[in-house]
C-alpha positions in Angstrom: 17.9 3.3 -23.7 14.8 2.4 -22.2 12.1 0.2 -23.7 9.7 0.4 -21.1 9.1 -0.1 -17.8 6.5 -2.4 -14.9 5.7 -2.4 -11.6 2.9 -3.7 -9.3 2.2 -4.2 -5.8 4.6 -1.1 -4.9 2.7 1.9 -2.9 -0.2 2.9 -4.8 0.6 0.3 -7.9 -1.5 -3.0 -7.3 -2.0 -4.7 -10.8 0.6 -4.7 -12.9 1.1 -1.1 -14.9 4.0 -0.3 -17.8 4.7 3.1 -19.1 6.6 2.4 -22.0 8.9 4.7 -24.3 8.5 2.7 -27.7 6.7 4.7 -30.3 3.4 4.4 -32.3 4.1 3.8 -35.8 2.5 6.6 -38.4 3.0 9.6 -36.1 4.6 12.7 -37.0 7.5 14.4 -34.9 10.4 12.7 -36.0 12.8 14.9 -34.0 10.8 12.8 -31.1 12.1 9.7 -31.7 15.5 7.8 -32.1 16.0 4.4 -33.3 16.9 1.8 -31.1 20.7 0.5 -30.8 20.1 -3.2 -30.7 22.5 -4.7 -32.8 21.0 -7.4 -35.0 17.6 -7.2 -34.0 14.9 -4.7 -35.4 12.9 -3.0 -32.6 10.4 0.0 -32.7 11.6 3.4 -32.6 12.1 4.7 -28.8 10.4 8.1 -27.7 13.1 10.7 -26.4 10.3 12.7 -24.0 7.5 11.1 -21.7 5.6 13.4 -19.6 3.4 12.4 -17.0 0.3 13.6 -15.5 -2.3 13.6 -12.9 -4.1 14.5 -10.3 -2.2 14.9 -6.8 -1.7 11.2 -5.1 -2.6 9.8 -8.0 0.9 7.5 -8.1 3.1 9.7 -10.4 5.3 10.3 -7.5 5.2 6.7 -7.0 6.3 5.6 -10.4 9.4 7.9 -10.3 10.6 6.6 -7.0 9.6 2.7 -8.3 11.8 3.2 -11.2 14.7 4.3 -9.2 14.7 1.2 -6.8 17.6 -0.6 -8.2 19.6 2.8 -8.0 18.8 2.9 -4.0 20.2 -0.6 -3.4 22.9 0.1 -5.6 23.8 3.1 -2.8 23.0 1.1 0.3 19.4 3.1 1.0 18.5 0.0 2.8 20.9 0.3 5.8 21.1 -1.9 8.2 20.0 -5.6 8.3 16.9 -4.2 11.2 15.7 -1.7 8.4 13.2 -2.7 6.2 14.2 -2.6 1.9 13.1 0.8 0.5 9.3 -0.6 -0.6 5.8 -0.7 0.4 2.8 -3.2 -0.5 -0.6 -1.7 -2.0 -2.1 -1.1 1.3 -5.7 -1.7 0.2 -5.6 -5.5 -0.6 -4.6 -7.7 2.7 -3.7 -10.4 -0.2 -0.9 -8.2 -0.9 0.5 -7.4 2.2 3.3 -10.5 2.4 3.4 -10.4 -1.7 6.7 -8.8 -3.1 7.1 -5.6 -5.0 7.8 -6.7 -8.6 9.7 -4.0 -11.0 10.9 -5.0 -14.3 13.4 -3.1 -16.7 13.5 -3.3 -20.5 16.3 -1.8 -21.8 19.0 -1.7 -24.3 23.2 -0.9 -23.1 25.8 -1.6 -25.5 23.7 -2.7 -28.8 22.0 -5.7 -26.5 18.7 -5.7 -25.4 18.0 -6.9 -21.3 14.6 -7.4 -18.8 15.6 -7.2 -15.3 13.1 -8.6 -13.2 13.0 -7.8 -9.4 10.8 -9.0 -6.6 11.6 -7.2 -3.2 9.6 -7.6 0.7 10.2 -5.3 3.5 12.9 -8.1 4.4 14.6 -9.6 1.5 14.9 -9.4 -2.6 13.2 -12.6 -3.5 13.0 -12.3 -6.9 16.3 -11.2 -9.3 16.5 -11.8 -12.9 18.8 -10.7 -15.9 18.1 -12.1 -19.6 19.6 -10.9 -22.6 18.3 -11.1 -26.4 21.2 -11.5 -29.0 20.1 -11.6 -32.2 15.9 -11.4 -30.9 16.3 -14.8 -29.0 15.9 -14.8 -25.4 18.1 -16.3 -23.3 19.0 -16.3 -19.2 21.8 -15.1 -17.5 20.8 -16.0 -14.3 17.6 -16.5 -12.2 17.8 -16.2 -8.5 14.3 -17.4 -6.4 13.8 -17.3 -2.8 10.5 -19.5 -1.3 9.7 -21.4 1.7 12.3 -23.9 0.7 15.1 -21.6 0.2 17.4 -20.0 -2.4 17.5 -21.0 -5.6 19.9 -20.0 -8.4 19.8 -20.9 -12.0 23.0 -19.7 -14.7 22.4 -19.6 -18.0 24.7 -21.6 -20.4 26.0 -18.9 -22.1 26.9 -17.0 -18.8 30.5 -16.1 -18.9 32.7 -17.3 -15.5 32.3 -21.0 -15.1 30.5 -23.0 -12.1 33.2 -21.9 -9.4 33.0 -18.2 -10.0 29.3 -18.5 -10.3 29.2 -19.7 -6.6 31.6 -17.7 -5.5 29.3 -14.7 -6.7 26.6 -16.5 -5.1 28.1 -17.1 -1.7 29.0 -13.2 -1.7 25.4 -11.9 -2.1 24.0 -11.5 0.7 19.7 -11.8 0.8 19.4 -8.0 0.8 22.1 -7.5 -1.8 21.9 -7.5 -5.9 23.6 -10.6 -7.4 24.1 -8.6 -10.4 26.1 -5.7 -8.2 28.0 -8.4 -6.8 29.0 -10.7 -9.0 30.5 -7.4 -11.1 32.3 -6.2 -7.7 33.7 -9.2 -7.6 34.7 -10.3 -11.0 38.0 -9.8 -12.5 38.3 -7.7 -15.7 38.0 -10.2 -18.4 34.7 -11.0 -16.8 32.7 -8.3 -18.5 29.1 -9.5 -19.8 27.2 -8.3 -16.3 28.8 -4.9 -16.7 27.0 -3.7 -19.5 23.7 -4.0 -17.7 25.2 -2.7 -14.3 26.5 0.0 -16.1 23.0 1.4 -17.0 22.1 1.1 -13.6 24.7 2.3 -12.0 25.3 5.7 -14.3 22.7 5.3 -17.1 19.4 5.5 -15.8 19.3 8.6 -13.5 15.9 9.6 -11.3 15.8 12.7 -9.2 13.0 12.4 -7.0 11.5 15.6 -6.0 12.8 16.4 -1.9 16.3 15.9 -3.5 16.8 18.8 -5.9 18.5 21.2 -3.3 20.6 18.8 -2.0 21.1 18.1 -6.4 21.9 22.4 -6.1 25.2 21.4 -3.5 25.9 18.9 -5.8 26.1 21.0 -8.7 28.5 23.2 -7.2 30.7 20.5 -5.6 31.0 18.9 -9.0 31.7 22.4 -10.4 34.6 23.0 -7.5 36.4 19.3 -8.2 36.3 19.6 -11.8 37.4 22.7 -13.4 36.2 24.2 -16.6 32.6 23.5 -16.6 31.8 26.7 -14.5 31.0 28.5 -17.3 28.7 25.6 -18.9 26.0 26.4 -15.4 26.2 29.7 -16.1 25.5 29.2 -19.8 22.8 27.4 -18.7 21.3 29.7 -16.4 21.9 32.9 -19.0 19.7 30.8 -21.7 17.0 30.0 -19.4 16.8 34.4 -18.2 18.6 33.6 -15.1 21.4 36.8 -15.4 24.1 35.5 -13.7 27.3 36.3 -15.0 29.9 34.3 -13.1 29.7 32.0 -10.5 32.2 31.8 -7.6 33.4 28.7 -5.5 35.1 28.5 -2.6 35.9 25.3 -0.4 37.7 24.2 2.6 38.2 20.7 1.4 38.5 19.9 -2.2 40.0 17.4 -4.9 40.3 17.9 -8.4 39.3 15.2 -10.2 40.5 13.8 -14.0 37.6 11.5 -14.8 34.1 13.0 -13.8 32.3 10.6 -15.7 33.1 7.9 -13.8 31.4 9.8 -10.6 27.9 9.1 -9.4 25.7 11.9 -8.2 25.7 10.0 -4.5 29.8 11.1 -5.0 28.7 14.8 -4.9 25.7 14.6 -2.8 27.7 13.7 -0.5 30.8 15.7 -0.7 28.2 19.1 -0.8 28.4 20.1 2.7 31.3 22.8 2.7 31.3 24.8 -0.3 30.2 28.5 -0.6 29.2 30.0 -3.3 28.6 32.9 -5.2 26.8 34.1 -8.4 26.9 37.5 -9.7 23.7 38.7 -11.1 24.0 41.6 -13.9 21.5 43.9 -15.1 21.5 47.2 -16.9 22.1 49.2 -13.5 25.1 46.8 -12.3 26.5 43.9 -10.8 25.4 42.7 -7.5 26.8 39.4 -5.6 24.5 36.7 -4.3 24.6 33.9 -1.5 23.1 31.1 -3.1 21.0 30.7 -0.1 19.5 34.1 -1.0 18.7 32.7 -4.5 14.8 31.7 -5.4 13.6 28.2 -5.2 13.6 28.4 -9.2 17.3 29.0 -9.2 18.4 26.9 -6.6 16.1 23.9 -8.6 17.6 24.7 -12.0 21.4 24.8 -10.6 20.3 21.2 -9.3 18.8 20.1 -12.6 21.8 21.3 -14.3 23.9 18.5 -13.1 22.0 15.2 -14.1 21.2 17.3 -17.1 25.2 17.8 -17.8 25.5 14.1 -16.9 22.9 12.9 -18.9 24.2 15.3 -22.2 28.3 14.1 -21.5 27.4 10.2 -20.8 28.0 9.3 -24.6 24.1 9.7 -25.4 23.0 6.8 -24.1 21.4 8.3 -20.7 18.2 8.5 -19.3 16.8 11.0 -17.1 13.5 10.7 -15.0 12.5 13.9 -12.6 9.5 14.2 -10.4 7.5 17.4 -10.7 10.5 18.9 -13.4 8.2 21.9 -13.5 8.2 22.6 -9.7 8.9 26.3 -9.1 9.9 27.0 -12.6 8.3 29.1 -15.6 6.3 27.0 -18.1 7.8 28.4 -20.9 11.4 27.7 -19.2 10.2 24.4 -18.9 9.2 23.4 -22.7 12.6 26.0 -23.7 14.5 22.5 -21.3 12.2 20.2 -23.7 13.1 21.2 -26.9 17.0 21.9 -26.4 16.3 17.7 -25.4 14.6 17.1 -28.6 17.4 18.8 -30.4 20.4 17.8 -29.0 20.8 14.9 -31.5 21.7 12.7 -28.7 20.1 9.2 -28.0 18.5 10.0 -24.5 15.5 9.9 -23.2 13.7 12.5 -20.3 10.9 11.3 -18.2 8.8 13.5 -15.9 6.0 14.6 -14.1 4.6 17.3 -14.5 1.0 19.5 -13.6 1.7 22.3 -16.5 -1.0 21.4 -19.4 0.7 23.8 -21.5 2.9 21.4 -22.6 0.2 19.4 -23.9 0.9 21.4 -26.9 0.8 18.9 -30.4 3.6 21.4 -31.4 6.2 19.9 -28.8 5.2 16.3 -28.4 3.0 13.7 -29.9 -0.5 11.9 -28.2 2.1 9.2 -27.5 4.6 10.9 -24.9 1.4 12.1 -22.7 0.8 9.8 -20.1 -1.4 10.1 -17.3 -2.1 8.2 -13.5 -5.3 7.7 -11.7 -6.9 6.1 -9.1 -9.8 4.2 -8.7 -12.6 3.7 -5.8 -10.3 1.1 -4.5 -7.4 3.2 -3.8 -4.9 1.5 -7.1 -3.4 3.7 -9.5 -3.7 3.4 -13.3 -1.7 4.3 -16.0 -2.3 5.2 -19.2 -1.1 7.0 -23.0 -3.6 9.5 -24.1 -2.6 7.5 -27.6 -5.0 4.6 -25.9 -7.9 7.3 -26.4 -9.2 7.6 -29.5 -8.2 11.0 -30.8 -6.3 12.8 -34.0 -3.0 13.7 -34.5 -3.4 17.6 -34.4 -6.4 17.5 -31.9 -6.4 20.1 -28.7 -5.2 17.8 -26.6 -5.0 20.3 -23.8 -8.4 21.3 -24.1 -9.4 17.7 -24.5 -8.1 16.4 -21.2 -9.8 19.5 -18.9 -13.0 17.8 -20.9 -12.0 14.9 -19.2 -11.6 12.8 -22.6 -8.6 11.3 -20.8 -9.7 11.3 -17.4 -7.1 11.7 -14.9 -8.9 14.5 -13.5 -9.3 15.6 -9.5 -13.0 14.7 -8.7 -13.6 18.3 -6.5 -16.4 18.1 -4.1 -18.7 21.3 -3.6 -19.5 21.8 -0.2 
């Protein structure tokens, strides 16, 4: 579950901005909202939806592809030791331009509550820390700092291994690499207080930036091909949505059926993807007719790839979290809300996160002043972000009509010329 989330000096983020998913008190919607799983410790109820809007390069983009930073050094996106680490300093302050991208996670995995802190340059993570809060009360795990003078690593008392293993961990990270990713590689199984948190990022927290949802559509179907009896849960899927495909055939050169999909990341299928053909059978009143998926529309092809984190998300024992940029990109509006509220009333503990341009899900009916948020850019280039809850405002208001008054800003300034 996620609490909320920071980043600054990444891209178009300079200050420090936090989009976070705890709810107001006093608002209506209950079907919104899910209580938090902290064991021992009393923490506001979490928001299941977050939608995010804004004008075009106005950072949404950004904040999708900021949240799924630990996820790219988790796969290796960095490469080799001559390629720079997947971020980029707000370009419009010099000042910045040697500072480190900061991120920080709040989150909750197995009943206990974490904040991950990370601070990455174009060369090195400088900056990687895990605390936990049993019972409310902070305490450190570890604390890892790199300056002019070098390294530094603090452990926390309470962190489980002893001083050997906790430089043996240390002596295996490398400076591009996560100590957390690590020191759970390299722990033995009765070593398990890092692996909650790991977990979450490894398989919990999911983001599906925008130029990958095709590649997400081979996916699909791979993860269709190595693990049987789900074909008819994407066609299912498709059917409710007015997509009238009737069965779906695979066919590969090179396949493995597989016992435990759940312990599968999406990078597995992505990159498996390559050799499969497939074919959906469309049905209408006049007949059947056969398809190519590559003869299928962009809003097909998209929704077979959202089917899969979706599925994911759905079968990960409720705990997932989902984050899509531009969710409603070649896709109906109403298909679009019909994906919202079959979230809303699943009755499962996750939480969707995406940008979007479609107003008409600005609809009080579907979601609350609280789960609109919205990015924008000043004269100086930095991105904003904001919950049309900071705007004074009532419950039941048209908040459509309210924000193309420009009550919330976030609007496109369009010049006449």
């Amino acid at each position: 579950m996620l609490i909320e989330f920071s980043v600054s000096n990444y891209r178009s983020f300079r200050d420090r901005q936090t989009l976070s998913m705890a709810a107001t008190p006093r608002l209506s919607k209950a079907r919104n909202l899910f209580k938090s799983s902290a064991s021992s410790e009393r923490l506001p109820d979490l928001l299941k939806v977050a939608a995010i809007y804004g004008p075009n390069a106005s950072g949404k983009s950004s904040l999708i592809r900021a949240m799924g930073i630990v996820g790219r050094l988790l796969a290796g996106a960095s490469g080799s030791n001559d390629e720079p680490m997947p971020v980029s300093p707000f370009r419009f302050d010099r000042a910045l331009k040697d500072e480190p991208s900061i991120f920080e996670y709040n989150f909750i995995q197995g009943g206990m509550r974490y904040r991950f802190v990370l601070g990455l340059t174009s060369q090195r993570i400088v900056r990687e820390q895990l605390v936990c809060f049993p019972r409310g009360k902070e305490t450190l795990l570890y604390d890892r700092q790199f300056d002019a003078e070098g390294e530094h690593y603090v452990f926390g008392k309470t962190l489980e291994g002893g001083k050997d293993v906790h430089g043996a961990w240390r002596r295996l990270t490398s400076p591009r690499m996560l100590f957390l990713a690590q020191a759970v590689i390299n722990s033995s199984e009765e070593l398990g207080q890092l692996r909650a948190p790991f977990s979450w990022f490894q398989t919990g927290l999911l983001v599906i930036e925008q130029n990958n949802m095709i590649g997400l559509s081979t996916a699909s179907i791979r993860f269709l091909k190595m693990v049987s009896n789900h074909t008819n849960d994407l066609r299912d899927f498709l059917k409710a949505l007015d997509i009238p495909v009737s069965a779906i055939a695979l066919d590969s050169d090179d396949c493995t059926s597989l016992q435990s999909p759940g312990k599968l990341t999406l990078k597995d299928f992505l990159a498996a993807a390559q050799k499969d053909k497939v074919t959906l059978t469309h049905s209408t009143v006049s007949g059947t007719a056969d398809f190519d998926f590559s003869d299928e529309s962009c809003g097909t092809k998209n929704l077979i790839g959202f089917w899969l984190p979706w599925f994911m998300m759905n079968q990960a024992g409720g705990s997932g979290i989902l984050c899509v940029d531009e969710l409603d990109s070649s896709l109906h509006p109403e298909i679009v809300a019909d994906l919202i509220g079959k979230h809303l009333d699943s009755g499962l503990d996750t939480q969707l996160i995406f940008t979007t341009h479609d107003t008409h899900l600005m609809n009080e009916k579907i979601l609350r002043r609280d789960q609109f948020w919205i990015t924008e850019r000043d004269a100086h280039g930095a991105t904003s972000l904001f919950s049309v809850h900071d705007f004074e405002g009532r419950e039941s208001e048209d908040v459509e009509k309210r924000y193309f008054e420009g009550r919330y800003r976030g609007l496109p300034l369009l010049r006449q010329g």
